[in-house]
C-alpha positions as CSV (number, residue, x, y, z in Angstrom):
1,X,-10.5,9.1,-0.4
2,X,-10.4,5.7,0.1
3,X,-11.7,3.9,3.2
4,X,-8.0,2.9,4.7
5,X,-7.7,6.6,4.6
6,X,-10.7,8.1,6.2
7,X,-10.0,5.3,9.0
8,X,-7.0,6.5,10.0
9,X,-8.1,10.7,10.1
10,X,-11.4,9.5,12.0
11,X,-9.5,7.4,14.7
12,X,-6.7,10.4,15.0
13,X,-9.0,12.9,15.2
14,X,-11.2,10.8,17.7
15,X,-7.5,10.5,20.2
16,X,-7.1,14.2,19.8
17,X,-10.8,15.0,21.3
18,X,-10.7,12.5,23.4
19,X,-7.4,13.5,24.8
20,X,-8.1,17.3,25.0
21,X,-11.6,16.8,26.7
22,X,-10.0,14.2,29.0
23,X,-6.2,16.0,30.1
24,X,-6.8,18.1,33.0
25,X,-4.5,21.1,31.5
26,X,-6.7,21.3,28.4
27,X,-8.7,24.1,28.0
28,X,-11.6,22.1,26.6
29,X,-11.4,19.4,29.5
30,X,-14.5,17.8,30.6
31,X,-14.1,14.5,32.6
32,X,-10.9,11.8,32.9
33,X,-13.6,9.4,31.9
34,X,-12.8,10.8,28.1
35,X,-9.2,8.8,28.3
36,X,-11.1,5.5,28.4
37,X,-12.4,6.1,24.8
38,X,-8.7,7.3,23.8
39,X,-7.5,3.7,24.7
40,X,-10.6,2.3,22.7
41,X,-9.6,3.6,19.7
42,X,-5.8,2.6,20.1
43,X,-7.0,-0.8,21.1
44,X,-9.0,-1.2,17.7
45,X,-6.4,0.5,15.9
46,X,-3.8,-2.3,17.5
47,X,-5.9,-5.1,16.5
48,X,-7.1,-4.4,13.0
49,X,-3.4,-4.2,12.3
50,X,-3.1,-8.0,13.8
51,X,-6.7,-9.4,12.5
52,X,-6.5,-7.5,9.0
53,X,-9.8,-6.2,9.9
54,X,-11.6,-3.1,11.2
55,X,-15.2,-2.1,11.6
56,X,-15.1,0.9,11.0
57,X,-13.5,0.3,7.2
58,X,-16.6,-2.3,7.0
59,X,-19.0,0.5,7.8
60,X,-16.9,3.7,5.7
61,X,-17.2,1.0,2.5
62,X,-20.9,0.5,3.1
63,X,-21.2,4.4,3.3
64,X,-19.7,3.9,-0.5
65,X,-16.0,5.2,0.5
66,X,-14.0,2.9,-2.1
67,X,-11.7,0.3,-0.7
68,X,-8.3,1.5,-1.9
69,X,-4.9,-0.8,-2.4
């Protein structure tokens, strides 16, 4: 898999824990705190689409995760 690729299942898998440990009707919930890291992740998805960059590409091709097209 290429690193574009793994970005994008890491960050939706990280808003689908996040939501289910933060929504109060899910059977996993833990704390409303949780939704603060859900809007994290859709913040740095929001601007790596504007900048052309993301950290966590950097740090998935210096794991050795090629770069892709």
């Amino acid at each position: 898999m290429t690193s574009w690729q793994l970005v994008r299942i890491i960050g939706g898998s990280f808003i689908l824990l996040s939501l289910a440990l933060g929504v109060a009707g899910s059977p996993i919930f833990h704390s409303a705190n949780w939704l603060w890291f859900t809007a994290f992740v859709g913040v740095n998805l929001l601007q790596s689409g504007f900048t052309k960059w993301c950290l966590m590409e950097t740090i998935m091709r210096k794991l050795g995760a090629p770069a892709g097209n």
